[in-house]
Structures are given as structure tokens and as C-alpha cells.
N, C-alpha and C positions, 0 to 999 in steps of 0.2 A: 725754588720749591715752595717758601712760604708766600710769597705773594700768589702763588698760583692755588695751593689751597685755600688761601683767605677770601681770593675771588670767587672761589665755586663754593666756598659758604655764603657768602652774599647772594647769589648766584642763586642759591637753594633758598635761601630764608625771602626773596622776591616772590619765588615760585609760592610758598605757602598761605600768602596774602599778605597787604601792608594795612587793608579796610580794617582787620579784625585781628588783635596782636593777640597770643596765646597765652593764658595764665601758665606761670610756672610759680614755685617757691622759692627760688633765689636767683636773681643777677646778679652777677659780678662782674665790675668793669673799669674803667681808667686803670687798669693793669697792665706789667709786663711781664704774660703769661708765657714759661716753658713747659707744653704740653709733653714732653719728650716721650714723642711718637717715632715714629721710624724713620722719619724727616728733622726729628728734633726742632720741630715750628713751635712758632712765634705767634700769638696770638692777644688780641686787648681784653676781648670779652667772652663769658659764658654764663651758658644757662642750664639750670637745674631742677631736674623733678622727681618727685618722690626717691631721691638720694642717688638719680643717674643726672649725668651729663647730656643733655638734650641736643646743645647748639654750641658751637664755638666759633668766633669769628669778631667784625671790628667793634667797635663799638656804636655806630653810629646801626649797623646790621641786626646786631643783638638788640641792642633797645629800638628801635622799627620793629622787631618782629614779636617781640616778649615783652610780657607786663607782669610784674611781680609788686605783694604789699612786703616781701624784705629785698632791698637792692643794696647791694656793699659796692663803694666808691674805695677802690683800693689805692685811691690818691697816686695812680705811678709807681707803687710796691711791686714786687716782685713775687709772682705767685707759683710754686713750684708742686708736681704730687707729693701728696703724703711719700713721708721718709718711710721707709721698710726695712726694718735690720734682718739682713738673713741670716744670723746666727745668733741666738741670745739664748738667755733662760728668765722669761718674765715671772714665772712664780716663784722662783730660786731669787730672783731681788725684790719682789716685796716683799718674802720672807726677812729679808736679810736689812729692809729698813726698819727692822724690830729687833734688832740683833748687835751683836756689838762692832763695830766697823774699826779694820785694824788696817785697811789699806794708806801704804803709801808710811808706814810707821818703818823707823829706822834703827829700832833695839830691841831688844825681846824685855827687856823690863819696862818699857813704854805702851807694849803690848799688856804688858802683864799690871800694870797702873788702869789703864783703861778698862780691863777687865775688873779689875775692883772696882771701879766707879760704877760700872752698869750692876752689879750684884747688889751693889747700897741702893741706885735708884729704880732695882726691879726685885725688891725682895720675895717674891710671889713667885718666881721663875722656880722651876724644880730642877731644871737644867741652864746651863749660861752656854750662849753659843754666839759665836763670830765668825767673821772670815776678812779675810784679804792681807793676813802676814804674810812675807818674803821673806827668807831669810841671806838673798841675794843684797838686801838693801841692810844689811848689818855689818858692820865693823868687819867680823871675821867670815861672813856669809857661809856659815855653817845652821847644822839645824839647832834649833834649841832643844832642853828637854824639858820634863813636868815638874820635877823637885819644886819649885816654888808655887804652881799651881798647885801640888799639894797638901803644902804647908796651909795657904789661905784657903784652898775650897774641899777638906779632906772629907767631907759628907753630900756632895752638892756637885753632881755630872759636870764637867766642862767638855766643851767639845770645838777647837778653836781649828778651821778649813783654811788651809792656806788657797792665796790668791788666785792660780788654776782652779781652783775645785780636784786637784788631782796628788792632796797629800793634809793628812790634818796630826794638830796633835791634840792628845787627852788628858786628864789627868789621873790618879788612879783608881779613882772610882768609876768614872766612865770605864775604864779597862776592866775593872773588877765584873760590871754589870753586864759585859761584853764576854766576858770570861775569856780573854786578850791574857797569855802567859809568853815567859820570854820562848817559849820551843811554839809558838803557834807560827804558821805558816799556811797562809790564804793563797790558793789559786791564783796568779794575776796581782801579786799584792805585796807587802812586805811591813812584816813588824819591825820595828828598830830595836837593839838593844846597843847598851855599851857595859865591856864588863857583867854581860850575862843579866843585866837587870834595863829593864824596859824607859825606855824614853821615853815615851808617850808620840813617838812619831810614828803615824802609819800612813802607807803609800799607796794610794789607789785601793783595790779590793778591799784592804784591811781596813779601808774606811768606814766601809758597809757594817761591817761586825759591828761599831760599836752603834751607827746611826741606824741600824736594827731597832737599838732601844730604845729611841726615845718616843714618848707618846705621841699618837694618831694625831693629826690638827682636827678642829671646829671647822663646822661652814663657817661661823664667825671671823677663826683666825682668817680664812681664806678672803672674805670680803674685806677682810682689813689691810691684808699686804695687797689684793688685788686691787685697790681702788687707788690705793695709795702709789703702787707702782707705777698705773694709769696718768696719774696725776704729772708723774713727771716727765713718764714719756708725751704726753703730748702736749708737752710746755716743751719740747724738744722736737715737734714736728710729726714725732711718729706714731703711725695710724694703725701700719701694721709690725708685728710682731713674729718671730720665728722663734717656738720655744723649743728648745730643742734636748728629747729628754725627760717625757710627764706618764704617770703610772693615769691608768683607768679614770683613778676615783678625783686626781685632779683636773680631767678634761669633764668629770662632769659636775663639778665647782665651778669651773670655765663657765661650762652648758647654762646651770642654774641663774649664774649671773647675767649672762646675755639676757637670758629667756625674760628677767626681772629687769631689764632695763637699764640694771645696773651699772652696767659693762661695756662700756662703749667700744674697747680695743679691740682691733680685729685679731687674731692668732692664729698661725698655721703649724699645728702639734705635729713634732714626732712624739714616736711613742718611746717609753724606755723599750729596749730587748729583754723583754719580761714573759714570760710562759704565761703569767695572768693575762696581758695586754694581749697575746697573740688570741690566748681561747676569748675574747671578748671580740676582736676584730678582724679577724685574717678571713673566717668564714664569710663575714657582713659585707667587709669592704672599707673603704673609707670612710667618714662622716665628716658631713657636709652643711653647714648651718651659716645664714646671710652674713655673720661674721667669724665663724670656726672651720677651718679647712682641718681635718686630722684625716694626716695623708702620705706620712712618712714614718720610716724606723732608723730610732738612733739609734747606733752600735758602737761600740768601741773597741777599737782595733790597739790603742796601746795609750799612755798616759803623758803626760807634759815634759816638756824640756827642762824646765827652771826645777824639775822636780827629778830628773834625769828618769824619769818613768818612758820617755819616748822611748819607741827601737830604733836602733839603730843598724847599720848594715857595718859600722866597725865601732871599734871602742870609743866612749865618751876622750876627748883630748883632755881633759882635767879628771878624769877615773881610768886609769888603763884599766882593761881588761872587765870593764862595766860596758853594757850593749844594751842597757833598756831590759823589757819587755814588750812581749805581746799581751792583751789581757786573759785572752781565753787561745785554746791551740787554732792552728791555721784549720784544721777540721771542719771546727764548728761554722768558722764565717762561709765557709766553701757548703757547706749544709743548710745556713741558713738563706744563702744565694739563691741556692736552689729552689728555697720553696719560696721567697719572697718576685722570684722574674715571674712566677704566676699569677701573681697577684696584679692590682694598682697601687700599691705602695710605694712608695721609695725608699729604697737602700738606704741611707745618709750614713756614711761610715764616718767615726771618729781618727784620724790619723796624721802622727806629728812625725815622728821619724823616718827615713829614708827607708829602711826598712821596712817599717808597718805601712807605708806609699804601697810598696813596689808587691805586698803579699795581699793588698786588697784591690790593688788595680788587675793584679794577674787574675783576681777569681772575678771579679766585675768582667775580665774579658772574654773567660771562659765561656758567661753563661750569655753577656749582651751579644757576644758576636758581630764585633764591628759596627760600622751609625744604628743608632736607633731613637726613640722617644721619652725612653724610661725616664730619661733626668737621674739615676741613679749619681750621688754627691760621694765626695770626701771632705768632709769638715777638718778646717784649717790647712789641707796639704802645705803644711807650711817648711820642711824637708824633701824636697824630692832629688831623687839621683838623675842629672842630669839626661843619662840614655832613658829617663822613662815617662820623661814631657811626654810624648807621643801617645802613652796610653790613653790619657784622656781626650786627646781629640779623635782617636780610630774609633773610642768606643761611647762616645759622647758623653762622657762621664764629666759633669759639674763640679769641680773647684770651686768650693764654696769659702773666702780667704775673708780674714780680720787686719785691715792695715794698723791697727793699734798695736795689735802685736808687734810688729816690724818693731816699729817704733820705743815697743816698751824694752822688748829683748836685746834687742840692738846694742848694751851697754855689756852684757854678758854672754851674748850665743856664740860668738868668734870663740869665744875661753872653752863652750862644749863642745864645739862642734870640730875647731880648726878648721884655718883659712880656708882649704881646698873645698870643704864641703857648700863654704857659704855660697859659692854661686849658684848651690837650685836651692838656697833658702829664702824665703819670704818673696818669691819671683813671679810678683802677680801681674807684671806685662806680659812674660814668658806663657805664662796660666792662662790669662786672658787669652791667648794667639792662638790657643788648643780648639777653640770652640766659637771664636772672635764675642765671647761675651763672657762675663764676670761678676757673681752676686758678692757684693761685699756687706759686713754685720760686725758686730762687737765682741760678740760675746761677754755682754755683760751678763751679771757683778763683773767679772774677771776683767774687764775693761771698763772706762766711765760710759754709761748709755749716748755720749754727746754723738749724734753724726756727722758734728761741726770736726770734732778730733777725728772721725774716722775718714771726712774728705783731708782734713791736713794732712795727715799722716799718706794718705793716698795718692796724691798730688806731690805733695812736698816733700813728703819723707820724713820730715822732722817731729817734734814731738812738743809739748806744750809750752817749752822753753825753748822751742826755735831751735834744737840741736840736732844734727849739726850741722854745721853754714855748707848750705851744699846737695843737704839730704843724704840718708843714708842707703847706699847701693841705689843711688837714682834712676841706673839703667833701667828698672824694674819700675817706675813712677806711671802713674796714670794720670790720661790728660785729664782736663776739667770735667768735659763730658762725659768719656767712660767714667768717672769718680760719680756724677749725677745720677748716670744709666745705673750704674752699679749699686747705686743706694734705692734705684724706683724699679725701673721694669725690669733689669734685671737679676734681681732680687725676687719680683713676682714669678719670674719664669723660670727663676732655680725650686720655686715651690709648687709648678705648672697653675698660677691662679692669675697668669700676661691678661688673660681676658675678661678679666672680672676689675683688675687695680696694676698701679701701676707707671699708669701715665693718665693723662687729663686727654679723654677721646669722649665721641661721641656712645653711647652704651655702658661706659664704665661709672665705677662708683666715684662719686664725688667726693675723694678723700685728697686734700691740699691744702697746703700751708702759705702766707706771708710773710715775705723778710723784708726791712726795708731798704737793703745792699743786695746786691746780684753778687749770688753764691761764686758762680764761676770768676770774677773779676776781684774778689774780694783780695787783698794780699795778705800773706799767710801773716804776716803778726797782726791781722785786725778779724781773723776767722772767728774766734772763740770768743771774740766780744758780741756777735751777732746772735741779737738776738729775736725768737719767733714772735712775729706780732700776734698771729693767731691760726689757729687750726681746726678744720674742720675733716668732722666724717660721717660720710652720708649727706652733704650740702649742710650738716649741722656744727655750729661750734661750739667745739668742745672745750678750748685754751682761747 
């Protein structure tokens, strides 16, 4: 197949004359191009105009046929499309590179050290906030409480997210300002007490109460996390983004920025499930801008494992007679089904436990009715009850899965879940088979942005210390390929934008990266040292 499209590019570029070559703006060539198209071809050269892909084919073809004053000699690199994370939260991490960074910390007084340190070098803050504790990775992996926050910050909000985004603790001023009492009880949520007096741990819902208060951001703030954010993603390859999870007024800080030049990152918004977001869009429709898709709704069907917020369909193995949560009643999502299959929207539901699976695939089948277009997602399905693989491929419903996860939980989900469960957990071959395709994302903050970790982890199963020898539940492991597909096109086409990006075709945007190892041959303890020579979007570089 690839020598036979390479010939009938030659083949074409004859036909349009060899007397008079065509101005374009960028050649690229002495490469080893994977356009991963449908054929997943092979290809030396291309060419680019005003930010599409014109021409692809050998080298000797492209340049006969094309003259450009920028031509990139990719020396025999390896040139692949832009990376695409289909699950992330890009304004939630450049927020969060202003913030206190607690990931990967192994005590709560290390947490609580660090926190000091950023109060001294950000005295100006009115509020101190962080994210990424675990308290999986502590001694006694229990939760902590606030008593020593406090002691050090008894006038001065603190507001510290643990690693999911799906449980924070406060101290008690933040609580005070939230008017957070031990007898409060949030729909969907859960205040902690011990002995009647408040922890400062709240679980989902009750996170909102106290993040209610704090004050509105700047355009300013926004173009500082957003640029910044920008920055490292595409020193990491990726072009496009899946935020997933943005109110109104931050897709039009997005908007602002593109419009200004700003902004080079592409983004495909859901929206939060907000009464504001629906009266702003549901009548209109999508919006749709040369680099902004806003074109889906997040929903959340129930909360994290590590945080035992998921539901479950029996009791936690390390909590008898604890089942999770749903966030809101089965009702609402079954009402908001309804009105969202009229639209062009997408559903994207949030769901980790076997339970919250199996109560939002039943109402996606209700309303989809067997094959269809919609692309309607479950974000993370990362618990499913084995009899209920099948929903998603009757109803073409997108599993939308994070291999980082696998990888990071892997050390504790057997202790939540027991044995028996783990075979439909983290079972992204199994997933993949439903629909024979698989968008894979990070979900960062909550994961590192790298998509170097997310083919490891995909492929190998292991995690950045190469454990363990063997991979973890390998059966469930993705070849090279799908691990590639999964990170370009199909990732575009869990967001329906295949036609626009994706893969390196003729008509699409010229968004692709340089490595100087070929990703797929790479062995896994030499993945993470690979690093992007450069990336471009729109035929421009950006990194």
C-alpha cells in the first residue's frame, strides 16, 4: 500500500507540471514520515500552504514539484502528527503552574513544608492553593487533617486538591468562608469529620462550597497560565488539546487569545454541566474557530478511586459496606440525555466505577438506539463489569481511557477493588475491540502532560520506573500502532475534528512534530529520554 500511494503521488505531482514548480511556504523532506492515515504510510516529503498540507510523497517528487524560501531538511528524523491528548484539563495546569505543586510528596508534613515555602515566596496571595497530594503515598495512606494548617495559616484561605481533582483539604478559614460546619452535607459530596469536629477534607461536591469563594481570575491571570501551559506542551509535541470541563467565560479567554495571536494551542472544550453554559450554547450550537472546537459536555457521573468517590456496584474491598457515589441522581443524567441527542453536542460523561459504567451506558442506550454518529464518550471508563463491554460497541459509545492511570493505580486498585473485579479494570484492548478504535489522554495535572509516559504505559504497561518486569495485566496492552493512532487520529475522532487534524493528509492542518528515534521501536527504558526536536502548527514552529 505505501509504495503504491507514493507512486500515484509522483504520478500526480507529473501531471501538474515539472516547467513551473508551485510556491508553497514550507518543504519538508529527508524525512521519515508517519502520516498515520488509514494505510498508516510512509512517506519522505511534504508540502505546505497557508497551514494545510498540499503534497506528500518522495522526495525527489516534492522538490520537482514545489519551491519554497523555508525548506526543513529533517536530516532522517522522524516526523510524526501533532500529539493530541484526548483528555486533559489545560487551563486547570497552567493555573496550577502558579500554585503549589504537592505531587508525588510522601508525607503530609512535606506537603505541609512546602506549603510554607510558597506563602513566604508569594506573600501577595490572599489565598494559598496546591494540588497533587495522595495520601495513598504516605506511611499510613490515610487522610490527613488541617490542625497544622491551622496553626501556620489561621487568617489566610488555604485550599490544597488532592491529585484526582476529586477530593481537597482546607483549613479553617477556607471552611469558615464557605460556611462548611461539621453537620453540612452536599449533594454528591461529603465533609469529613472525626469526633464531630471537621478535617478539613472534602470529597467531591463539597469541594465546590469552599472554591465558590475564591476570587474571579484576570485576563491577565489567564494569559499567564495560558501561555505558560502552551509552552510545555508543545515542547512535548502537542498541538492539540481536550479540555475537558471549562465554564463560559473561560472559552472566551481561550477565544481572546487565539483572536490576539497569542495562542497558538489548538483546544477542543467541553463545557462544564452548568445551567450558565447550556443558556449560553445549547440554542447556538457548537462554536467553532480555526483553532477552538467547543463541541462537547462534561458530566460527572461519580468521583475517583484513590478517593473511593467512584461507585461501585459492591462494596470497596478495603471499606465494607462503602459503594461510592453517584454525583447527582440517576434522573438527571437520564434528563439531561434527553435534551443533549437533540443537539450536536457530545455527551462526554465522567465515569470510574462499575456501577457509574453500567448507569450511564444504560441511559446513552436508551436514547442512542444502537450504531450511530454521535461519538457520545465515557471519560476514563476505567471500571467496567465485564457483561457490559458490549454497550459500548452496540451503541457506539467512545471510551475515552488514560494509560497513565493504569500505571499510576496499579500499586493500590487490587486493595479497592479485589482481585475479581480487576479484569474489566483498566482493559483498554478489551475497550479498543468495542469500536476497533481508542482515543487515549492524560488527564493532566492529574497525570504528567508527557505522551512519551502515556505510549509507555500503553504499550508496556509499566511506569517510569519500568515496573513491573512484565507489565501490568499485559493482556490489555496496545500494540505500537494503536498506542500512535490513539494519541493522533484517534483522539481527533473521539472529538469528531478526523477531518480537520490528526494525521499528516493531504487538506489537513499541518500540525507535526520531530523525534530523532522512531517512537514505535524505541525500548521502553529509552522512551522518556526522547526528546521533541521541534513542533510545529499550522506549518509554523512553535517549539
Amino acid at each position: 500500500m505505501k509504495q503504491r500511494i507514493i507512486a500515484f503521488s509522483c504520478s500526480f505531482l507529473v501531471l501538474i507540471g515539472c516547467s513551473t514548480k508551485q510556491q508553497v511556504d514550507l518543504i519538508v523532506h529527508n524525512a521519515q514520515v508517519y502520516t498515520v492515515d488509514s494505510a498508516f504510510t510512509q512517506v519522505q516529503a511534504f508540502a505546505v500552504n497557508d497551514g494545510n498540507i498540499v503534497a506528500l510523497g518522495s522526495d525527489s517528487a516534492i522538490l520537482a514539484a514545489y519551491s519554497s524560501d523555508s525548506i526543513l531538511n529533517a536530516q532522517q528524523q522522524f516526523i510524526y502528527p501533532g500529539f493530541i491528548d484526548g483528555h486533559a484539563h489545560f487551563v486547570g495546569y497552567g493555573q496550577g503552574l502558579f500554585q503549589v505543586s504537592l505531587f508525588g510528596m510522601n508525607s503530609w508534613k512535606a506537603i505541609v513544608d512546602s506549603v510554607q515555602a510558597f506563602a513566604v515566596r508569594h506573600p501577595q496571595e490572599t489565598w494559598i492553593r496546591g494540588r497533587g497530594w495522595d495520601q495513598n503515598l504516605f506511611a499510613d495512606k490515610q487522610y490527613p487533617d488541617n490542625s497544622l494548617l491551622n496553626q501556620l495559616f489561621p487568617d489566610k484561605p488555604v485550599l490544597l486538591t488532592r491529585v484526582d481533582g476529586h477530593a481537597a483539604i482546607a483549613n479553617a478559614k477556607a471552611l469558615a468562608l464557605a460556611g462548611i460546619t461539621p453537620s453540612t452535607t452536599p449533594v454528591g459530596g461529603a465533609v469529613e469529620t472525626k469526633n464531630g469536629v471537621l478535617t478539613g477534607v472534602l470529597i467531591d461536591n463539597a469541594v465546590d462550597l469552599v472554591t465558590a469563594k475564591i476570587p474571579a481570575a484576570t485576563a491577565a491571570d489567564y494569559e499567564k497560565w495560558l501561555l505558560a501551559a502552551q509552552r510545555n506542551c508543545v515542547a512535548m509535541g502537542l498541538t492539540t488539546i481536550t479540555d475537558c470541563g471549562l465554564m463560559y467565560n473561560d472559552v472566551a479567554q481561550i477565544d481572546a487569545l487565539h483572536k490576539a495571536n497569542k495562542l497558538q494551542q489548538r483546544l477542543y472544550v467541553m463545557l462544564s454541566d452548568d445551567t450558565a453554559n447550556y443558556n449560553r450554547y445549547l440554542a447556538k450550537g457548537p462554536y467553532v474557530t480555526d483553532r477552538l472546537w467547543v463541541k462537547g459536555i462534561k458530566v460527572y457521573a461519580d468521583g475517583a478511586l484513590g478517593s473511593r468517590g467512584a461507585c461501585l456496584l459492591k462494596h470497596y474491598a478495603d471499606k465494607p459496606g462503602w459503594f461510592g457515589f453517584l454525583l447527582k441522581d440517576e434522573k438527571y443524567f437520564d434528563s439531561l440525555a434527553n435534551v443533549l441527542v437533540k443537539t450536536d453536542f457530545q455527551m462526554c460523561t465522567h465515569a470510574i466505577g462499575d456501577s457509574a459504567n453500567r448507569t450511564v451506558l444504560k441511559i446513552y442506550e436508551k436514547y442512542l438506539q444502537g450504531k450511530n454518529d454521535k461519538r457520545w464518550r465515557i471519560e476514563h471508563a476505567q471500571i467496567v463489569a465485564p457483561s457490559d463491554f458490549y454497550l459500548f460497541g452496540n451503541n457506539s459509545v467512545v471510551p475515552s481511557v488514560q494509560p497513565t492511570h493504569a500505571t499510576s493505580d496499579m500499586y493500590w486498585a487490587e486493595n479497592r477493588l479485589g482481585k475479581e473485579r480487576m479484569a474489566g479494570a483498566y482493559a483498554y484492548q478489551q475497550l479498543l475491540q468495542q469500536n476497533g478504535w481508542l482515543p487515549l489522554g492524560t488527564d493532566f495535572p492529574v497525570e504528567d502532560i508527557s505522551p512519551f509516559k502515556t505510549f509507555l504505559a500503553a504499550v508496556y504497561r509499566v511506569d517510569a520506573q519500568q515496573y513491573p518486569s512484565g507489565g501490568f495485566q499485559s493482556n490489555n496492552a496496545l500494540t505500537p500502532e494503536q498506542a500512535l493512532r490513539g494519541m493522533t487520529i484517534w483522539a481527533a475522532k473521539a472529538n469528531r475534528i478526523e477531518h480537520e487534524v490528526g494525521s499528516l493528509e493531504v487538506g489537513k492542518r499541518a500540525d507535526f512534530l520531530l523525534l530523532p528515534n522512531n517512537l514505535l521501536t524505541t525500548p521502553p527504558n529509552a522512551l522518556l529520554q526522547l526528546a521533541v526536536t521541534a513542533t510545529y502548527i499550522n506549518g509554523v514552529k512553535v517549539h
